[in-house]
C-alpha positions, 0 to 999 in steps of 0.5 A, a space after each residue: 350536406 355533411 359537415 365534411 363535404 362543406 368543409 371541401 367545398 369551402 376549400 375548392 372555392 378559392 382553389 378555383 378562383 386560382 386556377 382561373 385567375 392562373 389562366 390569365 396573362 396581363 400585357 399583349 401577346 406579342 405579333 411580329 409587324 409586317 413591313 412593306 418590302 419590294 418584290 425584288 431588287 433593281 439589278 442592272 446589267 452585266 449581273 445575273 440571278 441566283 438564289 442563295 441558301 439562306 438557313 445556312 449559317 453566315 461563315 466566314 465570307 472574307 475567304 471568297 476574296 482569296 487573299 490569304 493575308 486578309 483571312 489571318 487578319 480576320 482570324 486575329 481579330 476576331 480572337 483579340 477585339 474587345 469589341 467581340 469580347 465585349 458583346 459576349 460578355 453582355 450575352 453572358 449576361 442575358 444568359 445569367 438573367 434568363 435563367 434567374 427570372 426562369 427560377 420564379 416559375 417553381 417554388 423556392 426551397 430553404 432551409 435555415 438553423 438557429 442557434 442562441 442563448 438568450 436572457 429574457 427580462 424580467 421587467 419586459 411588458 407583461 402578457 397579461 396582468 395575472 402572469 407576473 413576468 420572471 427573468 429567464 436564461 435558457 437556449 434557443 436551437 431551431 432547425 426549419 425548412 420552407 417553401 415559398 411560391 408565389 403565383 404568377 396570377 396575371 402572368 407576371 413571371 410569364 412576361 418576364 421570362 418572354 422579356 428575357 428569353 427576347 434579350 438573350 436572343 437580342 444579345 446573340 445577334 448582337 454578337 453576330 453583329 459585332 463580327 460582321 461589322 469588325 471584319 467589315 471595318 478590317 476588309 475596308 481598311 484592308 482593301 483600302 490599303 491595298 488600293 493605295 499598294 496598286 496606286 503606288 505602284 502606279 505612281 512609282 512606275 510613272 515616277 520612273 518614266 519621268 525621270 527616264 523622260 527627263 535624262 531623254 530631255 537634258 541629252 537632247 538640250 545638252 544637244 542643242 535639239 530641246 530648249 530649257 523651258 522642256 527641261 524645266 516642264 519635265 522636272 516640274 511634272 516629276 516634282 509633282 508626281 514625287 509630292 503625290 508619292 508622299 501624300 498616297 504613303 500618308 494615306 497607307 500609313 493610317 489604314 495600316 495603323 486603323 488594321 492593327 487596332 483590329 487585329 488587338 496589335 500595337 500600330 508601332 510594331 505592325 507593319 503590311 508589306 505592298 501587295 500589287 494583286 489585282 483581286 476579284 470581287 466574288 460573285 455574291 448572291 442576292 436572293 429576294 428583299 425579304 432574305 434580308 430580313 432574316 440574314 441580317 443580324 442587326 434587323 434580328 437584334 431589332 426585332 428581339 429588342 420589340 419582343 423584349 419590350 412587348 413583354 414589359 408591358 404584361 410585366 407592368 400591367 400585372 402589377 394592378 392584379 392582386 400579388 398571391 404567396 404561398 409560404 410554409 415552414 416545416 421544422 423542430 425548436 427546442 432550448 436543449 439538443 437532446 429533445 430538439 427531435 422529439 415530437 413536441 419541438 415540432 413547429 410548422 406553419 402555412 398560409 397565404 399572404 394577398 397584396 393589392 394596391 388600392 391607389 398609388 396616384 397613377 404610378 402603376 399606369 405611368 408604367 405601363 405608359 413608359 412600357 406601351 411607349 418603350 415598344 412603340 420606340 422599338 417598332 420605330 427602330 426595327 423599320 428604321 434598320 430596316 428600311 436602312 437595311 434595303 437602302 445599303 443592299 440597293 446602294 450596293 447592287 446598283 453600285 457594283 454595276 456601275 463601277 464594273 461598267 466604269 472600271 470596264 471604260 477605264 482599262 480601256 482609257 489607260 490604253 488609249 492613253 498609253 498610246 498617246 504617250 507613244 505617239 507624242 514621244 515619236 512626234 517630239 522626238 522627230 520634231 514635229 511637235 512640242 514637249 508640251 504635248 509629251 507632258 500633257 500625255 504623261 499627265 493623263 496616263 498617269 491620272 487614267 492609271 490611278 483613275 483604274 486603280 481607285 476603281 479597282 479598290 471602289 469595285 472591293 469596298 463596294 464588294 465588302 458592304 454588300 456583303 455586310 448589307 446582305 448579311 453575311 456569307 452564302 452556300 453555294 448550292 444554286 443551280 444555273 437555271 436558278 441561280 441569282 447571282 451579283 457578279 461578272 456574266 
């Protein structure tokens, strides 16, 4: 073999060894965990099926209640919360760190330029003690560029992008997040607000029928056919009621105020005027378990969470394998400018710096420790939202049905009560029966009546964290031989 051919094979030799040490990437790849989940959901009559459209994005779902004041509320908080500021900001953030960590994985390219005078002592140490040193003043001028890589051997860089790639990913369905949950708060306020409106109204009605009863009672005691202790039960009942007025319009008071930190108003300068509208819960579609999984922005942000930290421990790991630079530098240095481009103020150099750590008393296995533990942690998170995840959306199946059924027996309490309240009048009014019996019947239409309202709210709110337990909105694309569909048959 000629003196060349060895020179190159010396030189494969640790080329090789490069390539193969490329090849490896410390740290587990990172595998999903499976979690059991049921085939499908307990759903109770009177609902039916349907399947929803998943890979559709999740718009705005406040809009299938038809209140045209809940979507501008929705609108205005969603552009002035802080909260929604704030998540976006930090995926910014995740954006920013994504795209730093990616710069590791191509050299870097720098250029620099000095310019000096300087005066060397005469009296330094010398050199050698046959050359006397001389005091010299005399420029510097350099101009030079380099090249720095480092090799990402055990997969280091690689690791960290993965991490990133994970958090920025994690910081985008926590943004999703964020807007579920702020126009969740904003429509349980909202419907809670207006579930108070319809109560009023009821209690407003009924203060109304006590204070017409009331004039009935004095007329008839002025007339000698009702005794004092029927005025004084009357008055007392519209006393009572008027108490609960105050009490319902406290409650109101606190919703609008808790809207108006959503929408980014000041509660002084905010006000709702009543609304009596009996809305409709929309039908929402239930599709299977598993949908959940991937509707579900916050299970989403759990599962990146576990990539991100997946990846810490191949980035703690790495640190146990050699850590290889390549640096280079490529330029003219000259003490006059008018040679500084001449061939003999060419300056270069290149070569490869080796680092390894040889004993660190565990510190580099405690950090791989603290990464293995930090994934394990995040595991644990993603099955608790999950599991939580399944908890909400049966809670709210199996409670939109029983408050459709009680909601049912409740208008139906509200007319037999009524009817009471007829019959007892006439039966005092002809007298044969006391006012007790009058009072009695007005106290439970009036409970029946706000008993309906407070479930017709139930029925809304129950209706919002469905929706929110699922994920989201839904397309319209179902079939009725196919459809699974949460709603009235």
């Amino acid at each position: 073999m000629s003196l060349r051919s060895w020179q190159v094979a010396r030189a494969a030799v640790p080329c090789a060894a490069l390539v193969l040490l490329a090849g490896c990437v410390s740290g587990p790849d990172y595998r999903k965990p499976t979690i059991e989940l049921p085939v499908t959901w307990k759903v109770d009559a009177p609902w039916r099926e349907s399947r929803p459209d998943d890979a559709t994005p999740k718009g705005p779902w406040w809009q299938r209640f038809g209140d045209a004041q809940l979507d501008a509320l929705a609108q205005q908080a969603l552009a002035n919360s802080p909260n929604r500021a704030l998540a976006e900001a930090r995926q910014a953030q995740a954006r920013a760190a994504l795209a730093a960590t990616s710069a590791a994985l191509l050299p870097q390219l720098g250029a620099g330029a000095r310019a000096a005078r300087q005066k060397i002592a005469a009296n330094r140490p010398l050199s050698n003690y046959a050359s006397p040193n001389f005091s010299t003043v005399q420029n510097d001028l350099v101009l030079a560029m380099s090249v720095n890589y480092e090799f990402d051997l055990a997969g280091r860089v690689q690791r960290s992008v993965e991490g990133a790639s994970a958090a920025l990913e994690q910081a985008a369905a926590d943004l999703e997040n964020t807007r579920l949950l702020l126009v969740t708060d904003l429509a349980t306020n909202y419907f809670n607000l207006r579930a108070l409106d319809i109560e009023l109204d009821v209690v407003d009605r009924a203060v109304a029928l006590q204070r017409r009863a009331l004039e009935l009672v004095k007329a008839r005691h002025d007339l000698g056919a009702a005794t004092g202790l029927d005025v004084a039960q009357q008055q007392a009942l519209l006393d009572t009621t008027l108490v609960q007025v105050d009490v319902l319009k406290r409650q109101r008071d606190q919703f609008e105020h808790a809207i108006a930190a959503l929408v980014g108003m000041p509660a002084p300068g905010f006000t709702l005027a009543p609304d009596v509208r009996m809305l409709a819960p929309p039908a929402v579609p239930l599709g299977v378990p598993s949908d959940v999984l991937e509707r579900r922005p916050d299970i989403a942000s759990a599962e990146r969470a576990m990539a991100a930290a997946n990846a810490q421990i191949g980035v703690a790991s790495a640190a146990f394998y050699p850590s290889i630079a390549l640096g280079s530098s490529y330029g003219v240095e000259s003490r006059s400018l008018s040679t500084l481009l001449d061939a003999p103020s060419i300056l270069w150099s290149v070569g490869l710096s080796a680092t390894q750590v040889l004993f660190d008393n565990g510190r580099l296995k405690a950090n791989v420790d603290f990464a293995r533990a930090g994934h394990a942690a995040a595991i644990a998170n993603y099955r608790r939202v999950v599991l939580t995840a399944m908890q909400e959306a049966e809670d709210g199946i199996t409670g939109l049905a029983a408050l459709e059924r009680a909601s049912t027996q409740a208008s139906a309490a509200v007319e037999t009560t009524r009817r009471v309240l007829d019959m007892s009048t006439a039966r005092y009014e002809g007298g044969a029966s006391g006012y007790l019996d009058v009072i009695v019947a007005q106290q439970a239409l009036l409970a029946s009546e706000r008993q309906a309202a407070q479930l017709h709210g139930q029925r809304l709110l129950t209706s919002v964290f469905l929706v929110k337990a699922l994920g989201g909105d839904w397309q319209d694309t179902s079939t009725p031989s196919t459809a699974r569909v949460i709603g009235n048959q």
